[in-house]
N, C-alpha and C positions, 0 to 999 in steps of 0.2 A: 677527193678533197672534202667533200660532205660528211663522210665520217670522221675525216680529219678533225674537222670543225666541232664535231657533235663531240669525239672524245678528248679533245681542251675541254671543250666544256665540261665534261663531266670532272674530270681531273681537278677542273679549279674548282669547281663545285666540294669535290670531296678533300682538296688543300682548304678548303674555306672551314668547311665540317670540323676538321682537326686541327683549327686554326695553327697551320702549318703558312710560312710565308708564299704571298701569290707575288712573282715580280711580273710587273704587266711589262709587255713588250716594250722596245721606242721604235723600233720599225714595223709594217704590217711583214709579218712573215712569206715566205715565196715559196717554200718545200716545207713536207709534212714534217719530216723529221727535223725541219727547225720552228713549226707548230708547237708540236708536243716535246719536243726538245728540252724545255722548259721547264716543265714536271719530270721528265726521262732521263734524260743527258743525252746524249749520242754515243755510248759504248756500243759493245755488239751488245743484242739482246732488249736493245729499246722497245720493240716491237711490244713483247711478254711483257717490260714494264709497266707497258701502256695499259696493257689489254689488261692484266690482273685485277687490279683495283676497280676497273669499270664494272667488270664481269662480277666481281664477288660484295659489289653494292649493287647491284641487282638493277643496272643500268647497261645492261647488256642489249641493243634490239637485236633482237634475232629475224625479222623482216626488213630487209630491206628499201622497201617501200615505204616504210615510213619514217624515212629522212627527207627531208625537200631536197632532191635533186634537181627539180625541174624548175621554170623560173613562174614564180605565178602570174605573169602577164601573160600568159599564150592564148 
C-alpha cells in the first residue's frame, strides 16, 4: 500500500504538470486499484498504466527502502 500511495502521488503530480483534470476522491480509498483507479481506470492492464508515466518522468524508486513503510514512532 506504500507504493500505492507514493504512485498517486506521483500520477497527480504529473496530471497537475500537464494540467490534465485531478478529481479528488469523496471517500478515502480501501484497495489499490481503487487508489490509482483514478488516473488508471480499472481495465485489464491498469497496472502498465500506472507504472509508465511514473517510470518515464523519472519518479521511478528503484530501492525500496526508501518509502516510509515503517511508522516513525517505533
Amino acid at each position: 500500500m506504500a507504493w500505492a500511495v507514493y504512485a498517486a502521488g506521483c500520477l497527480e503530480s504529473i496530471a497537475k504538470r500537464l494540467k490534465l483534470p485531478v478529481v479528488e476522491p469523496s471517500a478515502r480509498p480501501q484497495t489499490v486499484l481503487s487508489l490509482l483507479g483514478r488516473f488508471v481506470g480499472d481495465a485489464a492492464g491498469w497496472l502498465k498504466r500506472a507504472v509508465r508515466p511514473i517510470a518515464n518522468s523519472h519518479l521511478w524508486v528503484t530501492d525500496p527502502f526508501c518509502l516510509p513503510v515503517r511508522p516513525l514512532s517505533e
